[in-house]
Phi, psi and omega in degrees: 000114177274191178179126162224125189236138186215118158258141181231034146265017183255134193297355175275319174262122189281004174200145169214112179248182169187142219211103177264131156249101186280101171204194182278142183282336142024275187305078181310123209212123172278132157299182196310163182167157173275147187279166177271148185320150026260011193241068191250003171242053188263158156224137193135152200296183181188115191289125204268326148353301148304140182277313207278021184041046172317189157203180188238359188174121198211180166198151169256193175272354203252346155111006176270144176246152168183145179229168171220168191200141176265162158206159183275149149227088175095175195257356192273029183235136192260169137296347151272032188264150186294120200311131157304279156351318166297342159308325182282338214257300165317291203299347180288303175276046191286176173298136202286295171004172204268340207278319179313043181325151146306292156319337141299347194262319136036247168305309163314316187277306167315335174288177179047231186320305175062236230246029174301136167079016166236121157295174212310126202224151139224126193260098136311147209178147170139185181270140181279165195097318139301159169270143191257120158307143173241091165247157181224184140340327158257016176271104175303319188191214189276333207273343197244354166298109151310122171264113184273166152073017179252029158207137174331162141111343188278163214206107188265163146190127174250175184198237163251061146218165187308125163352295183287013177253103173241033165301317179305135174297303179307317201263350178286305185282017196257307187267324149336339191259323191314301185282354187249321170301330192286287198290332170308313195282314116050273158305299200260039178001082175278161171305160149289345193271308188293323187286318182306319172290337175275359170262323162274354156255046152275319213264027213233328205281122196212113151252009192295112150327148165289145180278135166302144198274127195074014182261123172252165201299303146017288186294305194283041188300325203266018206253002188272007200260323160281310196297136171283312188286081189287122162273152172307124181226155212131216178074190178326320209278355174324335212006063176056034157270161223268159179313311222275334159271355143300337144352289172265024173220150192233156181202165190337134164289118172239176164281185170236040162268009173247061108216073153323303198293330181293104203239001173239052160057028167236356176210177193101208166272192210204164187161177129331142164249298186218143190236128181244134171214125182232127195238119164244104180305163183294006174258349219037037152282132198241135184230118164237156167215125163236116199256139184270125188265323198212155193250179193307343191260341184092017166265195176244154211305173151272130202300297161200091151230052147263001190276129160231111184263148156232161187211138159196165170243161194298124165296143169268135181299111189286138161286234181200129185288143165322112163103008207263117166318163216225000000 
């Protein structure tokens, strides 16, 4: 169960985003990094699971962004269904140029198949600064897309269910926490260094209760549905349900030396993995961090090396000279 929350409200900053990544801790995953050529101005992380190595969450140099969050819809979706993560992967390496519209991009994924045989997503996406589409599975075309971030003041936050569901707890009070840290730091003209440590521990904030000893995941579906913060939780006593209905289930708090042995990133425990926060000022200079919880093995991280800072500013978008190769 994921959680991404983005605001353009703080006056220093036009976008501010943070993002908790819910998963079997498991789940081999390369950290945040610039990517390799001919995409070296991609920055973000990469699920390594997958042959197509997707990600849930990127910025280019160039100020396009995008983050995703899954949800179940129906029982028909496999692991051979086309990998979510790669949507996020196309719209970041789209042609760097000025002509690579979000609405175009759009329009590619909806056309023909568009989007058959991918489960349930909510992809936010677009240049910071401007309004960011909110597409799913459920996005007919361009005319049917929702737009976040498209007057100051706004204060956002999705999680694993379709965009428009604002049954979650977690994600109510995400913004809610979101919009009272922003106006905290504000008042009290804070560091960038200060805001940054009041965001994770909003992205920190864990409330989820222990399941009563006979209480089954079933019964106890909804409570992971409140926490911003998931602890590892699992393991054996899981009975073998899939990430996406731990989305929605809650179970024993354990540690997570006691199932060592889950080593093929679809079962064991489960929990936050890695926590992201990106910050762009009103110059586009980008303060991204991204904290690792836990390492390649499901243990947990050393206090410190978990941190990965990158701080660069947004190149302005170059046309291509008249007569120029391409």
């Amino acid at each position: 169960m994921c959680i991404a929350l983005l605001s353009n409200a703080h006056p220093a900053y036009a976008l501010i985003l943070i993002n908790n990544r819910d998963e079997y801790l498991h789940r081999p995953t390369k950290p945040a990094h610039w990517w390799a050529p001919p995409n070296a101005n991609v920055l973000g992380a990469r699920d390594l699971l997958r042959e197509e190595q997707g990600t849930w969450l990127g910025i280019t140099k160039e100020g396009r962004i995008a983050v995703l969050t899954n949800f179940r819809e129906g029982s028909g979706f496999k692991m051979e269904a086309r990998s979510r993560g790669s949507m996020v992967t196309a719209f970041l390496t789209q042609p760097t140029e000025c002509e690579g519209s979000t609405e175009s991009f759009i329009e590619s994924l909806t056309r023909g198949e568009g989007l058959k045989g991918v489960g349930g997503f909510s992809l936010v996406c677009g240049k910071v600064g401007g309004p960011l589409a909110v597409i799913s599975n459920r996005t007919p075309d361009v005319e049917g897309t929702p737009w976040i971030m498209k007057d100051n003041g706004e204060t956002i936050g999705l999680s694993n269910a379709a965009f428009e569901d604002r049954s979650w707890p977690k994600v109510l009070k995400g913004e809610k926490l979101l919009a009272s840290t922003i106006k905290g730091h504000v008042a009290q003209k804070g560091s960038e260094a200060a805001l940054v440590e009041d965001l994770f521990k909003l992205l920190d904030d864990d409330t989820l209760p222990r399941r009563p000893n006979g209480v089954s995941w079933n019964i106890y579906l909804n409570e992971l549905r409140k926490s911003i913060f998931i602890p590892a939780i699992g393991g054996e006593s899981a009975g073998g349900l899939k990430a996406e209905d731990l989305a929605t289930a809650n179970c024993q708090h354990l540690m997570v030396e006691s199932d060592t042995d889950k080593g093929d990133g679809l079962s064991g425990v489960y929990g936050t993995q890695k926590q992201t926060i990106i910050l762009v000022d009103r110059h586009g200079r980008v303060n991204f961090v991204e904290r690792s919880l836990y390492g390649a093995n499901g243990k947990a991280m050393p206090t410190a090396e978990r941190d990965r800072v990158y701080e660069f500013v947004i190149e302005a978008c170059r046309r291509p000279e008249v007569g120029s190769e391409r």
